[in-house]
N, C-alpha and C positions, 0 to 999 in steps of 0.2 A: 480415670473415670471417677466421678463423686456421688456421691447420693444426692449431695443437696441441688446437684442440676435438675432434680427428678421433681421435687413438689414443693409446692408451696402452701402449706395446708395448717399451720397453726400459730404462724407470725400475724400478731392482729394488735394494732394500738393507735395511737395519736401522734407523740411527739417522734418513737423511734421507728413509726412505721417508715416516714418520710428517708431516715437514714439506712434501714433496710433495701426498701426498693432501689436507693440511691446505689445503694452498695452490689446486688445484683445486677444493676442497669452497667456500673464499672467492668463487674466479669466478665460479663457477655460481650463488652465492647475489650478485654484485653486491659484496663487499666484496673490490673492486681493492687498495685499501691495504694490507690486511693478507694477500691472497693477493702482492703483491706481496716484504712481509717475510720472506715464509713458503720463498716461491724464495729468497730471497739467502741466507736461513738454510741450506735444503738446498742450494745450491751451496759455501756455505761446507763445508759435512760432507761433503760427496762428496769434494769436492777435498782434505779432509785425508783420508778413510777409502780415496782412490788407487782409486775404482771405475775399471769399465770407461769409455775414454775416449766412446764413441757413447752412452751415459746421462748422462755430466756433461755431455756436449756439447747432451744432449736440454733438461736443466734450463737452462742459458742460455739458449739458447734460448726457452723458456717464459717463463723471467723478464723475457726483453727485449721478450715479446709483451705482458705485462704491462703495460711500462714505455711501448712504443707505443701500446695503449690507454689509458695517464693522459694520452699527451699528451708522454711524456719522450722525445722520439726521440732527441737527442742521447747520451742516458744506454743506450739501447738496442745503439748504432751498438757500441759496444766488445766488446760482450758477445757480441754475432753474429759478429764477426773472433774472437774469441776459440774460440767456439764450433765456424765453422767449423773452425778450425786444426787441434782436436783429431780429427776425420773427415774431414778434407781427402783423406786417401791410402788412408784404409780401402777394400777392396771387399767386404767382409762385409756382407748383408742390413740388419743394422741399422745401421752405417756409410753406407751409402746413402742410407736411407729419414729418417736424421737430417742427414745431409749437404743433400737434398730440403726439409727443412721448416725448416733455418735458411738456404736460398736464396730458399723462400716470403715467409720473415719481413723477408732485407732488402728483395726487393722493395718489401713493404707500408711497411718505412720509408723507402725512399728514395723513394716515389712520396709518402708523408707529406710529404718533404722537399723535392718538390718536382722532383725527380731522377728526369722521365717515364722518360728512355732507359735509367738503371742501373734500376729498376723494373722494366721489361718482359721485359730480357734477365735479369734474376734468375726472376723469374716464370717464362717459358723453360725455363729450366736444370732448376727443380726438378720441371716438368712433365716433364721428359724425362729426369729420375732416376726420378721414381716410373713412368713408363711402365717404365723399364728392369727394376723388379724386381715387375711385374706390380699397383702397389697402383691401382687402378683410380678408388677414391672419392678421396683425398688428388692424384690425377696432375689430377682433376674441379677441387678446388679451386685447384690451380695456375693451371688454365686461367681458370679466373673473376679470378683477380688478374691474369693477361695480358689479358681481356676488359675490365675496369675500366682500364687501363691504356691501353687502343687505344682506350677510348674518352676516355678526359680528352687523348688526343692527337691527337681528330677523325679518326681513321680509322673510320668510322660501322662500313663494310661488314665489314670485318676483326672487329671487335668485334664483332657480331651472328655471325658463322658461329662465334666460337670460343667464344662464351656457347652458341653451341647445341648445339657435340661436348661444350660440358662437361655441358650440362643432361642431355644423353642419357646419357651416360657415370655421371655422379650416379645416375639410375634404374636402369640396368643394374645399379648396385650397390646402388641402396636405400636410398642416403644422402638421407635427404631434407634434411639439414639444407644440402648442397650445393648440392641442386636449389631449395633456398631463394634461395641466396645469387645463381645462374647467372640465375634469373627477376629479381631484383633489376636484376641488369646488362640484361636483356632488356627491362626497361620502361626503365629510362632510358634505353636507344636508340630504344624508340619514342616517349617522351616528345621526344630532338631531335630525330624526322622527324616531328612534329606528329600523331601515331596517338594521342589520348588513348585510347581503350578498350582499344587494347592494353596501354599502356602502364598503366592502371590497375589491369588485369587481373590484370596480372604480378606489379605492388605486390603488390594483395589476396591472390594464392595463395603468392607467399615470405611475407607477414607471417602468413600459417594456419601454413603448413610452418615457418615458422624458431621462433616463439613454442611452438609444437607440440613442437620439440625443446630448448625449454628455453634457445633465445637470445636471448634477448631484448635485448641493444644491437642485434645482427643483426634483428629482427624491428621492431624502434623506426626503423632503419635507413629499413626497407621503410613504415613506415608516415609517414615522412620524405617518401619521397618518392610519397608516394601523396597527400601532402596538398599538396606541389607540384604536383603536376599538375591539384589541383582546382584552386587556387588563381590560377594561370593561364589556366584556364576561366572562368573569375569565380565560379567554386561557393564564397564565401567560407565559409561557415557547413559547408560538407563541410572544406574546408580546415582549419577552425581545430578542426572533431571529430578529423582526423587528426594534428596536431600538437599535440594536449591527447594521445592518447592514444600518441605516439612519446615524448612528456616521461615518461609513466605507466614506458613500460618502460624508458627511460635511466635513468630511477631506480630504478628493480629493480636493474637490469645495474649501477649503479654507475658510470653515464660522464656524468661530468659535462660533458666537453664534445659530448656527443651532445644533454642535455639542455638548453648554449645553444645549441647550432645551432635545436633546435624555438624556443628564445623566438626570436630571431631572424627565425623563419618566418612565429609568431604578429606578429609587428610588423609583416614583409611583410604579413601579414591586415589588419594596423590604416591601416595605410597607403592599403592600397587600399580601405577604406569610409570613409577620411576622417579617422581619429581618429588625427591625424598627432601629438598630445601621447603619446599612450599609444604609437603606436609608437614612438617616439623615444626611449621612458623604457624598454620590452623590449628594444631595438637598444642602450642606454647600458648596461645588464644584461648583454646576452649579447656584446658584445666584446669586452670584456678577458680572458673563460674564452676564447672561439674563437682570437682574437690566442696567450695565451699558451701554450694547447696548440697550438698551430699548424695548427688547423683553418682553412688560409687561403682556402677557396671560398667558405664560410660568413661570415668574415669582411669578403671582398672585395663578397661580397653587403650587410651585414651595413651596410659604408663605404658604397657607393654611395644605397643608400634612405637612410641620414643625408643624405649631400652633398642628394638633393634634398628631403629634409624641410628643408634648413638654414633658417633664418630671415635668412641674411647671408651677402653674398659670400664672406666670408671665412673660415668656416667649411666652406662648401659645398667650396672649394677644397682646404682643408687633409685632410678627409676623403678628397676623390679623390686626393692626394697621396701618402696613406697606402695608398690600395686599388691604385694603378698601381704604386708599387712591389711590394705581394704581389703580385700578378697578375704580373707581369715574372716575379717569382720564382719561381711554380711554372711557370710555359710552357705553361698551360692557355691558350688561345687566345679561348676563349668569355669567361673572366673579361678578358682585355684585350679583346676588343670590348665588353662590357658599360660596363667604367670609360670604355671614349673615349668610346661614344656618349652615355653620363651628361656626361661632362666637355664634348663639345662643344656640349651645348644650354645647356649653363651659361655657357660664352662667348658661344655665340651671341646667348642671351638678352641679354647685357648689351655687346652690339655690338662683343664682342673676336671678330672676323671670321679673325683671317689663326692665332689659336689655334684655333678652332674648326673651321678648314680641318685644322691638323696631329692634333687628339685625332680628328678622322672618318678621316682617311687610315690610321691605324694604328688603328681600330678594321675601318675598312673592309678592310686588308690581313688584320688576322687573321681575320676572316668568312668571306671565299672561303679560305682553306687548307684547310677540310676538303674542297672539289668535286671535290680530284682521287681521295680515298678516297672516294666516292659512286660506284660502278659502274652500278645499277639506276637510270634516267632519275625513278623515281616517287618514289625512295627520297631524289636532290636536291632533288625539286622542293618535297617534304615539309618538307625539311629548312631551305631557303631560302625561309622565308614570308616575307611582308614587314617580321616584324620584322628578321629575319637581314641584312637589306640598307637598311637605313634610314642606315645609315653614308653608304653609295651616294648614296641620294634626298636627304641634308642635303647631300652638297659637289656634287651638280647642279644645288641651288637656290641655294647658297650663289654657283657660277659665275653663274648666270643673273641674277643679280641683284647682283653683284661683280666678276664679268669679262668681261675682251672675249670676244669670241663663239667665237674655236677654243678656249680654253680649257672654255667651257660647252659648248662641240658635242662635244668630245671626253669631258665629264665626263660628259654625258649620255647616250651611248654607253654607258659602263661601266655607265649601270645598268639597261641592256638586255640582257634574251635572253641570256644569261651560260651559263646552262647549255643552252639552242639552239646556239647558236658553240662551245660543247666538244663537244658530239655531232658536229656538220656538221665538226669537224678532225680526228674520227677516221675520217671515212666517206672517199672516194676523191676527193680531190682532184688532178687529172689535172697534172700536170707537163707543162711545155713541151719540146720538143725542145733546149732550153740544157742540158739535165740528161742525164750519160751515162747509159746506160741501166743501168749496173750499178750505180748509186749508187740509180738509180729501184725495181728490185728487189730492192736491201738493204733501203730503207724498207719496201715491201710486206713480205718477211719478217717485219722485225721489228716491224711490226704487226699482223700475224697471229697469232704469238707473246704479243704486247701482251693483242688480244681475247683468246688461249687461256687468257692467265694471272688476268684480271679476270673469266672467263668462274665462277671459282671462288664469288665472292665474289656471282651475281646470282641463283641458285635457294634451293630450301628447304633443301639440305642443307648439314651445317658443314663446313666447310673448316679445315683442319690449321693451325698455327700459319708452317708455311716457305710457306704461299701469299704470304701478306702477301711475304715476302722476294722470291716467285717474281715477283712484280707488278714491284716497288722493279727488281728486276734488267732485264724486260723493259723496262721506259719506259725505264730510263737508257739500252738499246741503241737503243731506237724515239730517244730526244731524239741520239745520237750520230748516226745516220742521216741526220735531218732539220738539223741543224746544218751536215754534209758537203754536202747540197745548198741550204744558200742561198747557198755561194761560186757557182751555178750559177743560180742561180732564191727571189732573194732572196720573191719575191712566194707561192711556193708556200710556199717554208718558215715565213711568214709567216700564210699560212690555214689550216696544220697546225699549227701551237706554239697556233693559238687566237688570235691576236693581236688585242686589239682594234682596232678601226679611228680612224684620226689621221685630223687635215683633210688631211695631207698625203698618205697614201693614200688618201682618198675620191680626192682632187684627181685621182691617178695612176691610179686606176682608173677615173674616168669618162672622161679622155683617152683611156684607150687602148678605153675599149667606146662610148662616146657622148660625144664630147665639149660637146656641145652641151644635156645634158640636165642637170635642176634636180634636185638631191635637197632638200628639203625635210625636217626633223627636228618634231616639233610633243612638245611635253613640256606636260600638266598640273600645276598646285601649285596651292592653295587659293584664291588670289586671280587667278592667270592664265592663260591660253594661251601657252607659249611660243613663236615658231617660230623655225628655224635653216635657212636656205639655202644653199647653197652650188654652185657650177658648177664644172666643168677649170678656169677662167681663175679663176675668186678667187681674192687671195690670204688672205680669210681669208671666213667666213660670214659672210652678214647675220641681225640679229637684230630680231625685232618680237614686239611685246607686246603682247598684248589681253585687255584687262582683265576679268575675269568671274570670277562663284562657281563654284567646282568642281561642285556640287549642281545649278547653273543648266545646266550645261554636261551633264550625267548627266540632267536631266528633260528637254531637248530631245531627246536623242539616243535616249529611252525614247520619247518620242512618235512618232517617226517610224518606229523599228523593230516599234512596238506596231501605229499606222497599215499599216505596210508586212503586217504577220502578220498582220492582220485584215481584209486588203482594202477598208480607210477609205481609198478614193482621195481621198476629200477633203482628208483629216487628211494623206494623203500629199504632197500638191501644196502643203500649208500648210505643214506643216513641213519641207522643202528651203525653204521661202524664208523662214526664220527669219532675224531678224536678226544673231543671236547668230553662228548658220554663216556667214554673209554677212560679217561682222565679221573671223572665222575666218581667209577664205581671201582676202581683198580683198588682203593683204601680200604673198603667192603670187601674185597676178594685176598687182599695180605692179611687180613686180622679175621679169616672164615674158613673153612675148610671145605671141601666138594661133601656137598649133602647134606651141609648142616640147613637149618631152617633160619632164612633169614626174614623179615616183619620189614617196609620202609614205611617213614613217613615224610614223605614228597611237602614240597613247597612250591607256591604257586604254579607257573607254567610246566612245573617238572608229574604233577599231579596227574598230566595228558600222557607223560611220556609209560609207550610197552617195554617196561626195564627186564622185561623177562629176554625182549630181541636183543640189545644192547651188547654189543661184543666186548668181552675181554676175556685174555690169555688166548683168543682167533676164536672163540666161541662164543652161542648167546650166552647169556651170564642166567637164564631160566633154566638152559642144557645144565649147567655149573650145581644151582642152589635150587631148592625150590623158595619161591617168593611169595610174599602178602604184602596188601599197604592196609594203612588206615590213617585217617585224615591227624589224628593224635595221638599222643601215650595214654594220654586219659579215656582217649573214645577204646583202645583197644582195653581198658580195664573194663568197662562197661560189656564189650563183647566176648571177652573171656570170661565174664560174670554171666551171663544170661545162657552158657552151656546146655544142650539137652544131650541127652543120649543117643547112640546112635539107633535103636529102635526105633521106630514108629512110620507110618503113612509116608505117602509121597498126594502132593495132591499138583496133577499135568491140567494146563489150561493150554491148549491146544489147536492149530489150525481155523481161528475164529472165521465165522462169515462172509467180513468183510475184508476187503484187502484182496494183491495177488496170492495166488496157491504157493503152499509152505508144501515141496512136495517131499520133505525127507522128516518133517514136523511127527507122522504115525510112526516112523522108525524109531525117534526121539522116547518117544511113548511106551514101546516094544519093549526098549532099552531099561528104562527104569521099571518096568512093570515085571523084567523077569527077574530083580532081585528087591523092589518091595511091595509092598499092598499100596494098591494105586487106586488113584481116585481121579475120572476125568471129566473134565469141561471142553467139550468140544463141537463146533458149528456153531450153530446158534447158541447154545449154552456157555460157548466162550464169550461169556459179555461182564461186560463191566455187573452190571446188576447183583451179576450171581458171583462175581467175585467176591464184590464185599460183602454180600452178604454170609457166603460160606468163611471168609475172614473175620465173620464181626467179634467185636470184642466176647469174651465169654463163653463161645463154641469151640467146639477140639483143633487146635492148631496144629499143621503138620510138619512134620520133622523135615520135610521138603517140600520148598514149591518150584516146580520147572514150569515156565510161561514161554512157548514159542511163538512168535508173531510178529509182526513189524514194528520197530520202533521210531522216536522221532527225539530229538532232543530241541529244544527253544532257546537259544542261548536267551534272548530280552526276556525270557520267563522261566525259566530251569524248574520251577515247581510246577509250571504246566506239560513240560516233557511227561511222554510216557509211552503205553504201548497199544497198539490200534487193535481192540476188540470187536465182537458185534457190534454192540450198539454204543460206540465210542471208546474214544481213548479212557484208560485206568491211568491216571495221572497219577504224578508223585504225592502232589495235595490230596489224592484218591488216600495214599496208603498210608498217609500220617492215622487214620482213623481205623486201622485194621490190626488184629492180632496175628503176630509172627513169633510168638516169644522163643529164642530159643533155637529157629528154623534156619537153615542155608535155605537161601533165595540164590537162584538160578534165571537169568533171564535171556533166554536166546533168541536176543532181536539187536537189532541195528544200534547204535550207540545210546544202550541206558548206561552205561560206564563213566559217558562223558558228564562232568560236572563244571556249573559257572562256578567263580569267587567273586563273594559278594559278603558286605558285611562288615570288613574289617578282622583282620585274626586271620587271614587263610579259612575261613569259612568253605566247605562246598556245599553247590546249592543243587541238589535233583536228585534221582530217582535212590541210588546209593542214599545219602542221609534219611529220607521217606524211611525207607526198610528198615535201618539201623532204629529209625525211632520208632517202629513198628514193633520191635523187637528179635528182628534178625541175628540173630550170632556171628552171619556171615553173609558176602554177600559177591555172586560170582557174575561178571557184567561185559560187554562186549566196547570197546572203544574208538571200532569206525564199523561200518558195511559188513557182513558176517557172510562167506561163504556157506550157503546151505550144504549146501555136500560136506565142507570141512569141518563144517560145525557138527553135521550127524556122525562125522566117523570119531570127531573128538568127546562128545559124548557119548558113548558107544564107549569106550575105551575109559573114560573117567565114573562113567557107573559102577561096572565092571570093577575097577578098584575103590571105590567106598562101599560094595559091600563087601569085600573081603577086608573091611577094615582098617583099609588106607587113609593116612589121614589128607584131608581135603586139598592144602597145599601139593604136596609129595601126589596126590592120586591128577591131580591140574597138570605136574610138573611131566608124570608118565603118558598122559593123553596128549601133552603137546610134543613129546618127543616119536611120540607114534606118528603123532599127524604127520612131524618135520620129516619121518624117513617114509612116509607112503608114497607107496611105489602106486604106477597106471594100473597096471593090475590087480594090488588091492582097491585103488579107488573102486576102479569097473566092479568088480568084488561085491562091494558095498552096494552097489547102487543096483546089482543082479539082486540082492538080499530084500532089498526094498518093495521091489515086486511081491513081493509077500502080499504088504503090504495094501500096494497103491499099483492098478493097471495101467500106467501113463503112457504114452510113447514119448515123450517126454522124458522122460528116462531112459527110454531106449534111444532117443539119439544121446543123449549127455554119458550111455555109458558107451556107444561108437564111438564118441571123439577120443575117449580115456584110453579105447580097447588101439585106436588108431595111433596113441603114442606109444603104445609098447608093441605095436609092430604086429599084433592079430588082426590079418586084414582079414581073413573070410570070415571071422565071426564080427567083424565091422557091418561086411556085407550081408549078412543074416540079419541083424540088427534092424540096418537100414530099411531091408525088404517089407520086417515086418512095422517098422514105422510110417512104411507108404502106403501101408492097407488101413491108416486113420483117415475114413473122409472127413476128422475134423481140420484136419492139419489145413494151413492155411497156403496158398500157392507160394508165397515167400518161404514156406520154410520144406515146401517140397524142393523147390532149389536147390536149398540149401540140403537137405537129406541127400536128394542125387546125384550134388558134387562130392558130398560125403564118401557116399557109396563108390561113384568114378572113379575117385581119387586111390580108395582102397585098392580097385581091382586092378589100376592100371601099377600099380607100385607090385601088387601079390603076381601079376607078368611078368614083373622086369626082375622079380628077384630083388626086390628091396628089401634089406633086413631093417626093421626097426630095433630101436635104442630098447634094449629089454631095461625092461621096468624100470623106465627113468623115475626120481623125484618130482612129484608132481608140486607138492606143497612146502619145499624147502625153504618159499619165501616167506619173513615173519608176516608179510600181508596175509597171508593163508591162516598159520597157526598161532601168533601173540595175539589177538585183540582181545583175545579172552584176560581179566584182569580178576585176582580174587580178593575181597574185602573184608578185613574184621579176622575172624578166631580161624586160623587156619590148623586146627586139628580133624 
């Protein structure tokens, strides 16, 4: 985009007006060469005919925009100092307005050249000249060169608000050739937060608008990167439609290196269906025009698909040689992740291990640079797919299989949950009493100030150019703050900066919360299981390795989950005794003792599996240990940080409105109510409204929240899971905004347990992460369909031991071993107690069927009788009652013994879906 396509407003003479016009008339038609003659000509004639200095200053300017579109920036650089000189000090209207658009211009060359920062701040400037003398469309296009400019330097957010005051500001004026250019910058930000249809969109509607107004390099531009994004997609044959037809209009416009950038792209095309000759022969074509106009994204692209078409080490090498140094040179950060992680799989291919360690580490380092410009949690997670962190997963496999174990426990850390640990270090982490208290609330301050100022950069609307700065200035008070108190509390300032977790603060932190307990790491890759353990006393992790297909390990863990969601108790009881899981956890159970406490953290599909059912030594391995997961080492620092005591409130949200009847939900109630002060929401009260509101930030948080009701999980939306209240679901997005600080969350609904990965890093996405960054310390969740009955007798039994002090895991581990030996007769038991409660008959047939597996048939038929006296009951289940009943009496004739109090719930579909998260104290 150029400024001087925008006006014509102060070029005015005799001899060189003829060669001005001439020279614009070249542009527009694509003949750069000779529009370019045509300015040197009219600045040569102005300068001798001694016009006004703000019109010879306009024509240099033009010229140098010229010379910047051939590709000459070097030849540009003099002419714009020059340029500027002559309007340097003017403050006359068009002194300004030409002062403005040769600031526009060196931006565009120095971000050519590689010179992000003189870029930005030129772009800047001449936005905030042309604001000053009211030009509205031109102040538009400033802003999209400072938009293009934040974003080649990964500040995602920044760039996205200030393409959108320019887009709006373009329409208010009508320029559509601006709102061309502003959409341009808007899809290729949602092209890197992974949004293709926005980002295709946006292509589509600048290449209408800009070819509409007659620019076609700008419209070639768009349709550049409209064909990238197919292309990426795997839409090859979309792709290579849109890069035939950005050639079509590069060659209108007369830019030839616009036109190798497309061969270039079409080779990308050939490459990726395989005709790696024909791409190599395009890519051999288009890089010496990209090279030597110094198109170097294009190029660095351009080197890397050589290096891996290469046919020979040595070429492949020599090609990254050439792309790492362009890339270094412009300080685009995405082109230096691209070249490492190209150049690491080429060493690693060829067993040069300790190179392919150093091209990942510096591709990996430039990857995460943009997460701290990512404000919006959706907008990172987009941003960081899996390929954005493959740098990560190469030097965690590279450790796992290269080095001693802190070094892999520590690499593998990094490439977890990355953007989970930069949320949990901005939320509240409580400082200890080592900390003076006024250093405690300087930090508050100035992260409050922090939120106010990021706060710019997370809604629809665009944000001014000095937010960016607003941001820059708060962190560095928020980082001075927290600096000031790790001379006081090394450990806090450490879960604030985000820090990831060392074996040697694992070590420090399970000392000081359990020292007796096992953290276990388990990491997937294509051929293995890794596991990583570690205790307070190690002094490094052990490491074990079991051997299996990724694929093997993803269709067991489908079957059990599929089993478990379709109430296949068969399928269920089979697959916990897979070998494969058995295989799994056997290295966990030789390096652990029966009862000690052991912490996982699960990798992808293993994050589904109920490792508590999972058999080994012919037992569940939950009977064996008691268990916790959490999704990192670092998330469980955060959760063992946010500790509350065990006094305080319980607050039950209860039986809501809507939905079928929770009929064992008041038991639930009963249960926690007679060992703490309870607080309930129930009926109508159980609604979303009044949850958050009694959660809202700043009001009393309770040391427990128990929520029974229906739940639902979304996989295509894991943030919109939640649980079915009165007057709507309380989504996971509900409880990002709610105070838990401290609190076990309890949730006895249908799978809030389950979580998507999303993001890149083993991310998970739902109701589990919501809580944790709500403030939860813990978090106890269900992982298919929840038996009401089983559930009531299992908490019943897990109350019961956290008030006498149990700790949370170990109190989980005694309620499911109750569950797993309840007999017919305690169920029936249970469900007699219930009455208390809740009048149902409904209960009385459910506790006949219990009473009828342990062989009490007359009190079946008591039962039954008095459930026939419901004239609600509906003819179908009088039926069904009556055979109930028949059934009992014709068996209590014959002298049938029933099976005394068989096992009712021995299958883990009954008692595992319960899963507990975070601080298991």
């Amino acid at each position: 985009m150029t400024w001087a396509e925008g006006k014509q407003c102060v070029v005015r003479a005799v001899d060189w007006e003829v060669d001005v016009d001439l020279a614009q008339l070249y542009v527009e038609c694509g003949l750069t060469s000779s529009a370019e003659l045509r300015y040197a000509a009219a600045a040569d004639r102005a300068g001798r005919a001694g016009i006004g200095r703000p019109s010879r200053a306009a024509i240099l300017q033009r010229l140098a925009l010229v010379k910047q579109n051939r590709g000459d920036r070097a030849g540009a650089v003099p002419l714009l100092d020059d340029a500027l000189a002559l309007v340097r000090e003017g403050s006359d209207v068009d002194s300004v307005r030409v002062r403005a658009g040769v600031h526009a211009t060196r931006g565009q060359v120095a971000r050519a050249l590689g010179d992000l920062r003189t870029a930005g701040g030129e772009a800047e400037r001449a936005a905030e000249l042309f604001a000053q003398i009211g030009d509205v469309d031109d102040e538009a296009r400033a802003l999209v060169d400072l938009a293009v400019v934040l974003k080649d330097t990964d500040r995602i957010a920044p760039a996205r608000t200030v393409a959108r005051l320019a887009l709006a500001l373009a329409r208010s004026a009508g320029a559509d050739d601006v709102a061309g250019h502003a959409m341009v910058v808007l899809g290729l930000v949602y092209e890197l937060l992974g949004k293709r249809r926005p980002a295709l969109r946006s292509q589509s509607i600048a290449l209408r608008l800009l070819a509409g107004c007659g620019q076609y390099g700008a419209a070639a531009v768009a349709a550049h990167n409209a064909a990238a994004v197919e292309l990426n997609e795997g839409h090859h044959a979309a792709a290579r439609r849109f890069y035939e037809a950005a050639r079509v209009l590069n060659r209108r416009a007369g830019w030839p290196i616009g036109e190798a950038n497309d061969l270039s792209g079409l080779a990308s095309v050939a490459k990726a269906v395989g005709d790696h000759e024909h791409a190599r022969a395009l890519h051999a074509e288009a890089l010496p025009i990209l090279v030597e106009c110094g198109d170097v994204p294009a190029a660095v692209q351009s080197l890397a698909d050589l290096a891996e078409l290469a046919e020979d080490d040595a070429t492949a090498l020599a090609h990254l040689a050439q792309a790492e140094a362009l890339a270094v040179q412009t300080g685009e950060l995405r082109l230096v992740e691209l070249v490492g992680v190209v150049l690491g799989d080429v060493h690693r291919a060829r067993g040069r291990f300790s190179s392919a360690e150093a091209a990942y580490a510096r591709a990996a380092e430039a990857a995460e640079a943009p997460r701290a410009w990512l404000f919006d949690e959706a907008d990172a997670l987009a941003y960081f797919g899996n390929s954005r962190l493959a740098a990560r997963e190469h030097l965690a496999r590279l450790a796992l299989d290269h080095h001693d174990p802190s070094v892999a426990f520590e690499r593998v850390e990094q490439a977890r949950a990355s953007e989970m640990v930069r949320r949990l270090s901005r939320l509240r982490v409580p400082a200890t009493h080592r900390v003076p208290a006024d250093l405690v609330d300087a930090e508050a301050s100035a992260l409050r100030e922090l939120r106010l100022a990021a706060a710019a950069f997370t809604g629809p609307d665009a944000a001014d150019p000095e937010s960016a700065r607003r941001y820059a200035s708060a962190e560095a008070r928020w980082q001075e703050a927290v600096d000031a108190i790790a001379e006081h509390d090394e450990q806090f300032s450490a879960l604030r900066r985000g820090d990831r977790s060392t074996v040697a603060r694992i070590r420090a932190t399970l000392r000081a919360h359990d020292p007796d307990a096992l953290l276990v790491v388990m990491h997937g890759t294509e051929t293995a299981i890794h596991l990583l353990g570690l205790t307070a006393t190690d002094e490094i992790p052990w490491h074990a390795k079991v051997p299996c297909d990724t694929d093997e390990v993803i269709d067991v863990v489908e079957r059990v989950v599929t089993a478990c969601s379709t109430d296949d108790l068969a399928a269920v009881a089979e697959g916990v005794t897979d070998p494969l899981l058995t295989a799994m956890l056997e290295p966990v159970a030789r390096r652990s003792r029966p009862g000690q406490q052991i912490c996982l953290v699960p990798h992808g599909a293993l994050h589904r599996l109920p490792f508590a059912a999972v058999h080994v030594d012919g037992r569940p391995f939950g009977e064996r240990n008691p268990l916790v997961s959490t999704p990192s080492a670092s998330v469980l620092g955060y959760c063992l940080a946010g500790r509350r005591g065990t006094t305080g409130d319980a607050l039950v949200v209860t039986e809501p409105a809507a939905g079928p009847p929770l009929r064992y939900a008041r038991a639930q109630t009963h249960a926690i109510a007679r060992h703490f002060p309870t607080e309930e929401l129930t009926g109508d009260h159980a609604a979303r409204a009044a949850v958050l509101a009694r959660l809202a930030p700043g009001g009393p948080v309770p040391r427990l929240l128990h929520l029974t009701a229906h739940g639902r999980f979304i996989a295509s939306r894991p943030m919109s899971s939640g649980i079915r209240l009165t007057d709507g679901d309380l989504t996971a997005e509900d409880l990002l905004g709610v105070s838990l600080a401290g609190a076990l969350a309890v949730l006895c609904a249908c799978r809030t347990g389950v979580s998507a990965v999303g993001g890149g890093g083993d991310e998970q996405l739902g109701l589990v992460r919501a809580l944790l960054y709500a403030g939860a310390s813990a978090v106890l969740v269900g992982l298919w369909k929840v038996s009401q009955l089983a559930a009531g007798i299992l908490f019943d039994r897990f109350y019961r031991e956290l008030a006498a002090g149990t700790a949370s895991a170990v109190a989980l581990q005694r309620a499911q071993t109750e569950l797993r030996n309840c007999t017919a007769t305690r169920a029936a038991e249970y469900i007699r107690s219930v009455h208390a409660y809740r009048d149902d008959s409904h209960l009385r047939i459910e506790e006949a069927r219990y009473r009828l597996r342990a062989g009490q048939f007359r009190a079946v038929v008591d039962l039954c009788d008095l459930a026939l006296g419901d004239p609600e009951l509906t003819a179908a289940q009088r039926r069904s009652v009556t055979g109930l009943r028949d059934q009992s009496l014709v068996s209590a004739q014959d002298g049938v013994a029933g099976t005394p109090d068989p096992r009712v719930f021995a299958n883990p579909y009954y008692w595992a879906p319960f899963a507990l998260v975070g601080d298991w104290r």
